[in-house]
KOLRODREN-940876 format. One record per residue: residue number from 1; x, y, z of N, C-alpha, C in turn. Coordinates in Angstrom, 3 decimals, always signed. Layout:
BEGIN
+-----+----------+----------+----------+----------+----------+----------+----------+----------+----------+
:  nr :      n_x :      n_y :      n_z :     ca_x :     ca_y :     ca_z :      c_x :      c_y :      c_z :
+-----+----------+----------+----------+----------+----------+----------+----------+----------+----------+
: NUM :        X :        Y :        Z :        X :        Y :        Z :        X :        Y :        Z :
...
+-----+----------+----------+----------+----------+----------+----------+----------+----------+----------+
***
This chain:
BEGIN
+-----+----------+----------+----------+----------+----------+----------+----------+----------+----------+
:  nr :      n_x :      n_y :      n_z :     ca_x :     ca_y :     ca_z :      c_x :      c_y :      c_z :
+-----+----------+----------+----------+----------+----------+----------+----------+----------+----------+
:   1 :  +66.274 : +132.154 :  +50.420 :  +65.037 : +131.763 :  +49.766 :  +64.296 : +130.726 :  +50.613 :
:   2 :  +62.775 : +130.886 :  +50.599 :  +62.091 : +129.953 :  +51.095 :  +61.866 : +128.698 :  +50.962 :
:   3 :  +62.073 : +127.612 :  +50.866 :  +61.636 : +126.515 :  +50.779 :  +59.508 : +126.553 :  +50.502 :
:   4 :  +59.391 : +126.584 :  +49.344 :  +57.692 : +127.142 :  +49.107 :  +56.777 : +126.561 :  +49.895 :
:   5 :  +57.143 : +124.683 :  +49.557 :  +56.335 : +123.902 :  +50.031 :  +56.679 : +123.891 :  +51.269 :
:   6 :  +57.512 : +123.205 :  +51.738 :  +57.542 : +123.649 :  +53.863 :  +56.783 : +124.782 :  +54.109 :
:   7 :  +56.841 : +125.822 :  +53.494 :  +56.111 : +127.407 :  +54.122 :  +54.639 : +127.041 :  +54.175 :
:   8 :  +54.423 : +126.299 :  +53.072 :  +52.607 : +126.448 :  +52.473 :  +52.402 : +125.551 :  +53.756 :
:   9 :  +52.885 : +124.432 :  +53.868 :  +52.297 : +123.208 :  +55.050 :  +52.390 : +123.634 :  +56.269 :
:  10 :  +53.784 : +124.229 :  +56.703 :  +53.624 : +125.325 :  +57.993 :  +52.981 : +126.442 :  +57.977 :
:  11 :  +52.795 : +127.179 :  +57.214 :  +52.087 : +128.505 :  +57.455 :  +50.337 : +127.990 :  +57.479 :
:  12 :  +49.663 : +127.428 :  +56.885 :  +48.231 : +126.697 :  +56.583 :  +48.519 : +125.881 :  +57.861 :
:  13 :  +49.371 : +125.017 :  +58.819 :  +49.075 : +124.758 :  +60.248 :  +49.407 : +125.826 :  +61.128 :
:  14 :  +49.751 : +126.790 :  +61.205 :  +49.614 : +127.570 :  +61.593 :  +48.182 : +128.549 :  +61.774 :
:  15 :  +48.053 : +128.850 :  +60.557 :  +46.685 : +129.425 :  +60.532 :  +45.526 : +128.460 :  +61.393 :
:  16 :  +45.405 : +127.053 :  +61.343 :  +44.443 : +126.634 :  +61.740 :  +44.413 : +126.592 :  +63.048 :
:  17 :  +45.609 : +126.464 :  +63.313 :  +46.039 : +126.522 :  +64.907 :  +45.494 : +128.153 :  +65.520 :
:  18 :  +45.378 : +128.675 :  +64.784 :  +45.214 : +130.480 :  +65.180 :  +44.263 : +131.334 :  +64.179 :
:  19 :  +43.157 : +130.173 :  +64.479 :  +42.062 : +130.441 :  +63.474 :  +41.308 : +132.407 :  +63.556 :
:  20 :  +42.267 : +133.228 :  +64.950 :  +41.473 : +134.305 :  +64.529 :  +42.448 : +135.377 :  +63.729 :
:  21 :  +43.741 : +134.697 :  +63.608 :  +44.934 : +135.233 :  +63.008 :  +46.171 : +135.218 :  +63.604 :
:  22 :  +47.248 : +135.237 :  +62.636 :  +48.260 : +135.806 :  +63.547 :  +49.331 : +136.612 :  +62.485 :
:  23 :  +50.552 : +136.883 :  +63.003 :  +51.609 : +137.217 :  +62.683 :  +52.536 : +136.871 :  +62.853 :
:  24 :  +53.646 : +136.217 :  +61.907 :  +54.388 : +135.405 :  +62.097 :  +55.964 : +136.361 :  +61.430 :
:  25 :  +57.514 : +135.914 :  +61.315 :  +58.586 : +136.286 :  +60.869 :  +58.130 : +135.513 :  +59.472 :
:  26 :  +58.803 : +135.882 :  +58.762 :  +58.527 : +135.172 :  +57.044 :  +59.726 : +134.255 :  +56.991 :
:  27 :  +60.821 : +134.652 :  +57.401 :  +61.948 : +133.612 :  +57.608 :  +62.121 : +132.237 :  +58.735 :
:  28 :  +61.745 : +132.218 :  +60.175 :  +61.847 : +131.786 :  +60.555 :  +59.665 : +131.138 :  +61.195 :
:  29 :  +58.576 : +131.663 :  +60.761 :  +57.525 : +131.933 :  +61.033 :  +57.430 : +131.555 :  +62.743 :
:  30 :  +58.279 : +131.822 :  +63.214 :  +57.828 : +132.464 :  +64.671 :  +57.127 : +133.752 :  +64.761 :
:  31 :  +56.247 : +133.699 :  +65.824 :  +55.194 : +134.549 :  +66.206 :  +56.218 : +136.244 :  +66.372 :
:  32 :  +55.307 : +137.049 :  +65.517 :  +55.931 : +138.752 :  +66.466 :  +55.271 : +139.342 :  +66.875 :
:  33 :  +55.559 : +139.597 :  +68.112 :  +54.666 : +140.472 :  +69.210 :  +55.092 : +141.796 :  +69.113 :
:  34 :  +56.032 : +142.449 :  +68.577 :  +55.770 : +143.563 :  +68.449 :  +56.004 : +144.652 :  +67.287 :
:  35 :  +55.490 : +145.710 :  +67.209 :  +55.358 : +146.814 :  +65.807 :  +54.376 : +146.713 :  +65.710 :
:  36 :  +53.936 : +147.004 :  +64.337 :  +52.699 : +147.758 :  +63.633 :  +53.021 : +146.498 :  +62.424 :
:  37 :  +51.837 : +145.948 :  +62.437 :  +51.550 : +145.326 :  +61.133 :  +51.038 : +145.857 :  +59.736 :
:  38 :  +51.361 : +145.829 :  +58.178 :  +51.263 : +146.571 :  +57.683 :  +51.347 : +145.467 :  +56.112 :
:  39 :  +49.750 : +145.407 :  +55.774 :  +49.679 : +144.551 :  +54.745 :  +50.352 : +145.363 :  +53.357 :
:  40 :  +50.598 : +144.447 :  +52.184 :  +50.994 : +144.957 :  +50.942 :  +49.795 : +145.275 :  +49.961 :
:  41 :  +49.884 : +146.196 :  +49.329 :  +48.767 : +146.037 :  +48.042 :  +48.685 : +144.820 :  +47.239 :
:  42 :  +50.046 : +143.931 :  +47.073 :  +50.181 : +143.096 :  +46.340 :  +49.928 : +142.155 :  +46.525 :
:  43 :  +49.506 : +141.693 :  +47.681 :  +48.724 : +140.545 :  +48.229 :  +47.592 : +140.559 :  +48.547 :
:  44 :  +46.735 : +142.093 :  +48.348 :  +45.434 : +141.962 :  +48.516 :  +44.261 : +140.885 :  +48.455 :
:  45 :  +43.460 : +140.703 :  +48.895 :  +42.465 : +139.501 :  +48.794 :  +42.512 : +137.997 :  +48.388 :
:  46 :  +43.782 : +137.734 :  +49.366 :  +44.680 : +136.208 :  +49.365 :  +43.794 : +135.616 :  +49.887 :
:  47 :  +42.676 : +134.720 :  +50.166 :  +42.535 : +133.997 :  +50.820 :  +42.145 : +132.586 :  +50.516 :
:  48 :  +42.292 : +131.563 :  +50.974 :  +42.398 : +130.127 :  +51.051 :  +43.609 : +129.540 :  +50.929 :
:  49 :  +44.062 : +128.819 :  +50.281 :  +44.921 : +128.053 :  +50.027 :  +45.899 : +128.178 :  +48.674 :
:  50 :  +45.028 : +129.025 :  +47.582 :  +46.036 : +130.066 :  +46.838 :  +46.175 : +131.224 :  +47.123 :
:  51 :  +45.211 : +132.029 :  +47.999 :  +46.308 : +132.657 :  +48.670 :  +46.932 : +132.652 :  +49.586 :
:  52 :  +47.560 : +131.762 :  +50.366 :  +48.699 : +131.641 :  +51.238 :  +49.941 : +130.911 :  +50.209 :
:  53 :  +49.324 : +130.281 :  +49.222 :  +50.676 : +129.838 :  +47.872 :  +50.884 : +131.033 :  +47.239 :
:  54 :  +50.153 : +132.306 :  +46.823 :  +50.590 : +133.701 :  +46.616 :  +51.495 : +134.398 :  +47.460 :
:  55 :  +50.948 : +134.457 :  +48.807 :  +51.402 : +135.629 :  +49.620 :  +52.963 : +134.991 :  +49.792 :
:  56 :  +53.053 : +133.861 :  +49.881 :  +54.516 : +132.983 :  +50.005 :  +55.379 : +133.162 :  +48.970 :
:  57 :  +54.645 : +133.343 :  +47.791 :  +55.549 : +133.097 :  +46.362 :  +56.223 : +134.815 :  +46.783 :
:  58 :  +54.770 : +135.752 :  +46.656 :  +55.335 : +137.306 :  +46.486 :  +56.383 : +137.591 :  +47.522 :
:  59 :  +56.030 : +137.126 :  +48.969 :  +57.279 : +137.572 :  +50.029 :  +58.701 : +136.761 :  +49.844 :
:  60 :  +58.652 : +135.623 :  +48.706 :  +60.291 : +135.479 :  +48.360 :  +60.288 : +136.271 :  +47.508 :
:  61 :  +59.708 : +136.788 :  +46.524 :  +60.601 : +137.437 :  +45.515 :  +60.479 : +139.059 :  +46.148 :
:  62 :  +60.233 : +139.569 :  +47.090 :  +60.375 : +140.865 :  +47.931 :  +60.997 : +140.908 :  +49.265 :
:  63 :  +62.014 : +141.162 :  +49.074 :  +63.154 : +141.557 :  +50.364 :  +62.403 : +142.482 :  +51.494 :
:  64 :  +61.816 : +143.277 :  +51.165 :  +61.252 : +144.063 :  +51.814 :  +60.179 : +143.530 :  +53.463 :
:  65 :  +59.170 : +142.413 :  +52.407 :  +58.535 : +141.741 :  +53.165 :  +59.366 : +140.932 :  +54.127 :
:  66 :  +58.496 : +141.254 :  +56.055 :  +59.512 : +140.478 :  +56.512 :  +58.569 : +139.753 :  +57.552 :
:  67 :  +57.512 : +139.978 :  +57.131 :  +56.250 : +138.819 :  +57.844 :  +55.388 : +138.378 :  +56.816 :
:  68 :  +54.552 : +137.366 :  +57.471 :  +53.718 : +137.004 :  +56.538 :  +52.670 : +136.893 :  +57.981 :
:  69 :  +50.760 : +137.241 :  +57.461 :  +49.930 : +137.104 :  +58.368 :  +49.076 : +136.276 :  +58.023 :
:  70 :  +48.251 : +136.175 :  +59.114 :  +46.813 : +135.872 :  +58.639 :  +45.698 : +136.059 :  +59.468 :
:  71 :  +44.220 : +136.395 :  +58.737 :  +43.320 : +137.157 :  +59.617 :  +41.575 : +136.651 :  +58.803 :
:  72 :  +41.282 : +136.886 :  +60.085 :  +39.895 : +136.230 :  +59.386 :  +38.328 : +137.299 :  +59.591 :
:  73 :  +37.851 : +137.291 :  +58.289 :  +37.455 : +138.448 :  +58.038 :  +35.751 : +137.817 :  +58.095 :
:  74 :  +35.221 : +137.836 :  +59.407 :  +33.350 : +137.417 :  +59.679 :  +32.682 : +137.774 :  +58.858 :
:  75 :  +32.819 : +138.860 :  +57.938 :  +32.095 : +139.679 :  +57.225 :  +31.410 : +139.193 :  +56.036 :
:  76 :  +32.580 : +137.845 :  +55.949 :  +32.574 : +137.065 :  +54.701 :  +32.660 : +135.418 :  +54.568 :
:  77 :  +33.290 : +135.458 :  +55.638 :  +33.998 : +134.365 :  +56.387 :  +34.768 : +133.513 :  +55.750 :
:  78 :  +35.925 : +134.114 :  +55.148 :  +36.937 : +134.200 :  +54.130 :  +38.630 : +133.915 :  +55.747 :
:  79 :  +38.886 : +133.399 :  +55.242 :  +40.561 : +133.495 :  +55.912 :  +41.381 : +134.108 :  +54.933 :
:  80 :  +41.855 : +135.239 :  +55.249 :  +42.764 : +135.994 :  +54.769 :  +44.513 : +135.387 :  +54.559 :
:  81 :  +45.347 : +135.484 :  +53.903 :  +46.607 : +135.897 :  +54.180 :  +47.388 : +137.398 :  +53.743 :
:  82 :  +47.998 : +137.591 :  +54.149 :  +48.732 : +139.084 :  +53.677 :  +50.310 : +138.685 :  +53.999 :
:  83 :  +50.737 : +139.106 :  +52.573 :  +52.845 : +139.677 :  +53.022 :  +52.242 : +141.005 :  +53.720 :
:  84 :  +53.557 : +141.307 :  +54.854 :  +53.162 : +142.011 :  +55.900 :  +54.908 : +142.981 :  +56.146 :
:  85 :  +54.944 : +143.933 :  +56.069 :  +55.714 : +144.777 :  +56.267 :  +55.444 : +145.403 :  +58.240 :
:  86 :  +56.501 : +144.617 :  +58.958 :  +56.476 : +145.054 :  +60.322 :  +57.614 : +146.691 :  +60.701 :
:  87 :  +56.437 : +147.312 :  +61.298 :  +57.183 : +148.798 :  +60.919 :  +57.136 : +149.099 :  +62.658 :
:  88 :  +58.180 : +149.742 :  +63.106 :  +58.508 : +149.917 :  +64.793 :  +57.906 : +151.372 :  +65.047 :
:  89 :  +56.949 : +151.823 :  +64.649 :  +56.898 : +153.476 :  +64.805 :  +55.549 : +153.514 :  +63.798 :
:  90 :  +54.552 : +153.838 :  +64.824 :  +53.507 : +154.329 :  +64.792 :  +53.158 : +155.611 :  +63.070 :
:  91 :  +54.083 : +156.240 :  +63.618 :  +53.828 : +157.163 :  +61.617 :  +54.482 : +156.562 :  +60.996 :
:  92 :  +55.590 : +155.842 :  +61.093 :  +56.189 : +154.472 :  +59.583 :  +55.057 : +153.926 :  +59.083 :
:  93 :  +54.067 : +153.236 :  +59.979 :  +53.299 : +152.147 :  +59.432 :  +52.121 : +152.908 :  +59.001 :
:  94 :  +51.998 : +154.031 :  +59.475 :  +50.208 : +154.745 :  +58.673 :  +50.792 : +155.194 :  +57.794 :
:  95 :  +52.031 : +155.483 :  +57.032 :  +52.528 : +156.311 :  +56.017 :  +52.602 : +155.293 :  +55.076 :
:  96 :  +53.345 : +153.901 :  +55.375 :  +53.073 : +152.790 :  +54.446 :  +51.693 : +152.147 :  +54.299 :
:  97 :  +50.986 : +152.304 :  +54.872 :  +49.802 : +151.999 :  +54.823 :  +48.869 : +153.005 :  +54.136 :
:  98 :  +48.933 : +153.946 :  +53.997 :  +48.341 : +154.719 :  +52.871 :  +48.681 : +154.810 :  +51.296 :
:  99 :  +50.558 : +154.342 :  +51.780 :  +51.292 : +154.238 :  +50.501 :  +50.020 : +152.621 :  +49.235 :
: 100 :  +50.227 : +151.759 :  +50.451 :  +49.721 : +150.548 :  +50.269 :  +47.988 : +150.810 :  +50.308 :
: 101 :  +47.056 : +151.913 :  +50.221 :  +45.872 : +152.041 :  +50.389 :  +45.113 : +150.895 :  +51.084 :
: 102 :  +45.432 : +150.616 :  +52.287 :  +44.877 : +149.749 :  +53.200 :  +43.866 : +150.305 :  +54.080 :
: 103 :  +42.862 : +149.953 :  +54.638 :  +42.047 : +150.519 :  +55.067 :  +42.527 : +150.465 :  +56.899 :
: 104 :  +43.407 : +149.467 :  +57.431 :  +43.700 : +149.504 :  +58.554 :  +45.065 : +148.895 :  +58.965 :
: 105 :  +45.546 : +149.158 :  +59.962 :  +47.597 : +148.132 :  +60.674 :  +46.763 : +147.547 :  +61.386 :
: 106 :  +47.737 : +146.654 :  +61.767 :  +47.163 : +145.898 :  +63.402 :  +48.602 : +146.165 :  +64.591 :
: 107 :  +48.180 : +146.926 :  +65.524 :  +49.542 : +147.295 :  +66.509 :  +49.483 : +145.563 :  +67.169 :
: 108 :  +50.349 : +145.192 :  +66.951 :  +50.743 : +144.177 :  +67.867 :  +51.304 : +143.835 :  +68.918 :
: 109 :  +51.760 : +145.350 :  +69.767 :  +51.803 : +145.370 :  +71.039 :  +50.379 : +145.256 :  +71.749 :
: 110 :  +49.778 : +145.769 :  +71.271 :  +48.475 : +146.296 :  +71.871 :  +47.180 : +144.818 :  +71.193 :
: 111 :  +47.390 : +144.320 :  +70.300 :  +46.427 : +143.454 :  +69.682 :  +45.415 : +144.420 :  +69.230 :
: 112 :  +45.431 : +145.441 :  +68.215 :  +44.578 : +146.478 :  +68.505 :  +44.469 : +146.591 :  +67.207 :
: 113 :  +43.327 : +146.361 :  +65.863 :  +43.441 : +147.175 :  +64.618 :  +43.276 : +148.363 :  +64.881 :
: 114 :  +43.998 : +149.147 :  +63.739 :  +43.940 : +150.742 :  +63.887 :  +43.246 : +150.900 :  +62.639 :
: 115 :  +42.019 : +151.721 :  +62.470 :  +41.960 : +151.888 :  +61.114 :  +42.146 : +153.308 :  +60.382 :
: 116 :  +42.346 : +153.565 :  +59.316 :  +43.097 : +154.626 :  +58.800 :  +41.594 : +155.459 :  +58.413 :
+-----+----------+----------+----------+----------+----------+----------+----------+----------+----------+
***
């Protein structure tokens, strides 16, 4: 289990530090460079400061989740967070990602959104 508050104060310096996003491990929040990033439905439209106290609460109580992100969306100019399911294989992550009706992954080998 996470420690909530350490996560919220590290993950929110984190983000500011990497104001155009990043991707981090949910356990240890070191950076991952590689797979397919792959947001949850259940964290949809996290952003500020309750949602990074959401996306934290939902990825302890889900085993599954094994990143946590964050991304910043110009459109709105909103900072995002997302629990993030890191998938090694290109059809894993568009198959969960449709499961999850997301409109796009982010390959993180490549730094590349893909959109669906």
């Amino acid at each position: 289990m996470m420690d909530l508050n350490l996560t919220f104060s590290l993950l929110t310096g984190i983000a500011a530090a990497c104001p155009d996003g990043f991707t981090v491990d949910k356990n240890t929040l070191e950076p991952i460079t590689t797979g397919y990033s792959v947001a949850v439905a259940g964290t949809q439209n996290s952003f500020g400061n309750y949602g990074a106290a959401r996306v934290i609460a939902y990825a302890n109580n889900h085993p599954e989740i094994n990143a946590l992100g964050g991304w910043y969306n110009s459109e709105n100019g909103q900072f995002y967070y997302d629990a993030v399911i890191i998938c090694s294989t290109l059809d894993e992550a568009l198959s969960l990602a449709k499961a999850h009706d997301q409109i796009a992954i982010f390959d993180l080998n490549n730094l590349q959104e893909i959109r669906l």
